[in-house]
KEDREN-380670 format. One record per residue (C-alpha): z, y, x; residue in one letter. Coordinates in steps of 0.25 Angstrom, whole numbers, plus 5000, padded with zeros to 4 digits. Layout:
N
ZYXa
...
***
This chain:
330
550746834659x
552146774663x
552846804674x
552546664681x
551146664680x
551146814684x
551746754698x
550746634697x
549546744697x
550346814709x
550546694718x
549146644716x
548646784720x
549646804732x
548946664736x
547646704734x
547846824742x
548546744755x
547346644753x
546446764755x
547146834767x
547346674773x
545846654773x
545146644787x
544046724788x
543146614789x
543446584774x
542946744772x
541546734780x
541346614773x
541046704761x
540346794767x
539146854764x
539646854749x
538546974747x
537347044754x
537747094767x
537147234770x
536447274785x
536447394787x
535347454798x
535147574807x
533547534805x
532647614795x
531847514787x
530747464792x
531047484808x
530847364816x
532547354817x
532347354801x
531547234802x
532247144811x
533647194802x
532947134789x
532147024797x
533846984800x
534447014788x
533446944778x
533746814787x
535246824789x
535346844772x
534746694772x
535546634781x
536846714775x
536446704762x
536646854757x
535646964757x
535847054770x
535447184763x
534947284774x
535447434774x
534547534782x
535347644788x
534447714799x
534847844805x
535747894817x
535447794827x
535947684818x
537147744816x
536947754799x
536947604799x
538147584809x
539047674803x
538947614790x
539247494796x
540347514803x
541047564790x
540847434783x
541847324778x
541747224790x
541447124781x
540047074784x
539247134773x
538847254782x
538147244794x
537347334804x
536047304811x
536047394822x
535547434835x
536047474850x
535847614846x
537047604836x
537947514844x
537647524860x
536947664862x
537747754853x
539047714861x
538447814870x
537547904863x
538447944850x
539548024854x
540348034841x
539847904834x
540347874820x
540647724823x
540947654835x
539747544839x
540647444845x
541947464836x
541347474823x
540547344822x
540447214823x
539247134830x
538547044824x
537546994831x
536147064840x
535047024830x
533747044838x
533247134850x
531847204850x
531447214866x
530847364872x
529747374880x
529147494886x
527847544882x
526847644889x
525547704884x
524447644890x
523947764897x
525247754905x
524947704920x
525747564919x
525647444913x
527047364917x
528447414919x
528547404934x
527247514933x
528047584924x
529147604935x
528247644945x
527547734939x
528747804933x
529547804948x
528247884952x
528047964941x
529548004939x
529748064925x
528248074919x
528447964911x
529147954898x
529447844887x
529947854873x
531347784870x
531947764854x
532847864859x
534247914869x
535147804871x
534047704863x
533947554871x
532647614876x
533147724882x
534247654889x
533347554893x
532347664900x
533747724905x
534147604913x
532647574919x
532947704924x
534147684930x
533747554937x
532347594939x
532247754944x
531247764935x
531047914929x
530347934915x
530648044904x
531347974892x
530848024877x
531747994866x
531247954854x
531947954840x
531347814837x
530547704849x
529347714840x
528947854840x
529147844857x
528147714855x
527247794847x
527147894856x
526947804867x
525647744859x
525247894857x
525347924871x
526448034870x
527347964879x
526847864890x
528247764887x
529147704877x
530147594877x
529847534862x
530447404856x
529547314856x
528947274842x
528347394838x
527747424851x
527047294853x
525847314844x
525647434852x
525947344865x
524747234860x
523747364857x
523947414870x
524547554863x
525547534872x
525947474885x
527047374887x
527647384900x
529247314901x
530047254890x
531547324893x
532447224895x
532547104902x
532046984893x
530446984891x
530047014876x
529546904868x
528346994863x
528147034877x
528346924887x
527446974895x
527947114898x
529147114908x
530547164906x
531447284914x
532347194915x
531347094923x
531047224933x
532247304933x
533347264937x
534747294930x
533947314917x
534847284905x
534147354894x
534947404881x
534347294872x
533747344857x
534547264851x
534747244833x
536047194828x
537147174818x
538547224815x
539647224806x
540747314804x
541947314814x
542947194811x
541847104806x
542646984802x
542446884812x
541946774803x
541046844797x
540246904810x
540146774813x
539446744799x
538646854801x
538146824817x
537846694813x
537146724800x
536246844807x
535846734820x
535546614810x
534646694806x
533946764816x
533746634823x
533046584810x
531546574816x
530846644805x
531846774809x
531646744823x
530146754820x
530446894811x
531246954821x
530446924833x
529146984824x
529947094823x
530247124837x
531647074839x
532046964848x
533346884839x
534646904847x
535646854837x
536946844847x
538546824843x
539446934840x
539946924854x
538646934861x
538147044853x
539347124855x
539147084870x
537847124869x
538347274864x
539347294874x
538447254886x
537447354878x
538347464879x
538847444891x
537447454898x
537247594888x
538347654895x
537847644908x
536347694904x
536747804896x
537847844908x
536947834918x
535647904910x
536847994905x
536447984891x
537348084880x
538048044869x
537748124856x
538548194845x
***
C-alpha cells in the first residue's frame, strides 16, 4: 500500500472515530436492544414474584422486539440477584427485578452490605404491587380489624401473628400499628409469609399478615379469616374488607412493591427506552388481565416517581425500625 492511500485509510478512520464520539446518545438507544436482554431475579421459579416477572418479560419482548431472557438468582434476601446486577455493563442488557427487601429494608437491616441499594442502580420503573391482608383462624374471637384492636388492647400479649420475616413490609407494617394503635401482640418470624399462612390454616398461630393471592382461596373456603387489608387503598379482590389506613390514622404502610433496575449510570436514553417499553406493555389489557389474575395491581411509574417512591420508602423504614429498635446484622 502507498503512502497516500496509507493516509487515506487514516483520515477515514480518525473520521469514523470522531463521528462515533460526536453521536448523541439518542442515535445509540436507537439501536438498542440489538440482542436479548437478561433479567435477573431474586425469585425462585415458580413463586408468585416469578410469575408476575415472566407474565412482564414475555410482554415487554413483544413490544421491544428482543427476547428478555430471565435469570433466576434466589438466596440471601435477594441479595444473589442484586449483586450481580450491580456489577454489570450499565448498558441495558441486564436488568433486576427486585423487591423492598433489597432496596429499602437492607439500608437498615445489613450492616456490612456488599453493594449500596440506592448508589448502585438505576430505577426503572415499579412494575406491580400485591396488597397484605391480615388473616386470622376462624376459632379467633374476631371478625373485623377494629375487633381485632380490642381484643388485643384487652388481652395484651396473647396474641401472635406470623410475618415473612424481621424487617419484611409485614413486619414493619404491624410495627407501625403498634406504634399508633398501643396494641400488644407477640411477633413470629417466619423464613417465608407462606409457612406463617400455613400455620394460621393449621391452627398453630391465631394471625398472619399474608399477600394477598395466595391466601384468598383460603379466604373464600373460610380456612381463614380476612379481617383489614394493610394499607390505605381498598384491594380490588377484596373491596369489601376495609383498610388500616381507613381506621388508623397516620398509617403509611411499607408497600410490597416488585420493580426494575439497571446498573448505576444507566445511560439516560436508554432508561427511558426501557420505562417506556416495560409500561407499554403492562398497560397492554391482556397483561393487565395476567397480572391482576396473578395478584398484582400494575404500577408502571417514571424513573422519577419510582425513585421518589424509594426515598419516601426509606425514609418511613428509618423511623419504624428506630422506634421498634430493630438491629442491623453482619
Amino acid at each position: 500500500m502507498n503512502p497516500s492511500a496509507r493516509t487515506v485509510l487514516r483520515i477515514c478512520a480518525a473520521a469514523i472515530a470522531a463521528a462515533s464520539l460526536a453521536m448523541p446518545l439518542s442515535a445509540w438507544s436507537q439501536a438498542f436492544p440489538s440482542k436479548p436482554v437478561k433479567l435477573l431475579t431474586q425469585f425462585a421459579a415458580g413463586s408468585g414474584g416469578d410469575v408476575l416477572v415472566r407474565i412482564v418479560a414475555s410482554a415487554t419482548a413483544d413490544v421491544m422486539g428482543q427476547p428478555v431472557v430471565i435469570e433466576n438468582r434466589p438466596g440471601a434476601g435477594g441479595a444473589l440477584a442484586a449483586e450481580l446486577a450491580a456489577r454489570a455493563a450499565p448498558d441495558g442488557y441486564t436488568l433486576l427485578a427486585a423487591t423492598p427487601g433489597t432496596h429499602v429494608t437492607r439500608v437498615f437491616l445489613v450492616r456490612n452490605s456488599s453493594f449500596d441499594p440506592v448508589k448502585d442502580f438505576t430505577p426503572i420503573t415499579a412494575v406491580g404491587e400485591t396488597p397484605t391482608v391480615i388473616i386470622a383462624h376462624p376459632s379467633v374471637p374476631v371478625n373485623s380489624f377494629k375487633e381485632l384492636l380490642g381484643y388485643a388492647k384487652a388481652n395484651p400479649g396473647k396474641l401472635s401473628y406470623g410475618t415473612s420475616g424481621i424487617g419484611s413490609p409485614h413486619h414493619l407494617s404491624a410495627e407501625q400499628i403498634k406504634m399508633l394503635t398501643g396494641v400488644e401482640m407477640v411477633h413470629v418470624p417466619y423464613k417465608a409469609g407462606a409457612q406463617a399462612m400455613l400455620d394460621v390454616i393449621t391452627g398453630q398461630i391465631p394471625l398472619s399478615y399474608s399477600i394477598i393471592a395466595p391466601a384468598m382461596p383460603h379466604i373464600k373456603s373460610g380456612k381463614v379469616k380476612a379481617l383489614v387489608t394493610v394499607r390505605s387503598k381498598r384491594a380490588m379482590w377484596l373491596p369489601q374488607i376495609p383498610t388500616v389506613g381507613e381506621m388508623v390514622p397516620g398509617f403509611d404502610a411499607p408497600a410490597s412493591w416488585t420493580g426494575l433496575f439497571g446498573p448505576a449510570n444507566l445511560p439516560a436514553p436508554i432508561l427511558r427506552r426501557v420505562n417506556g417499553d416495560v409500561v407499554r406493555a403492562m398497560r397492554q389489557p391482556e397483561t393487565t388481565k395476567k397480572i391482576n389474575d396473578a395478584g398484582f395491581e400494575v404500577i408502571g411509574n417514571s424513573p422519577e416517581e419510582f425513585a421518589a417512591l424509594i426515598k419516601g420508602q426509606i425514609e418511613l423504614t428509618g423511623r419504624i425500625v428506630k422506634a421498634a429498635g430493630i438491629k442491623p446484622t453482619d
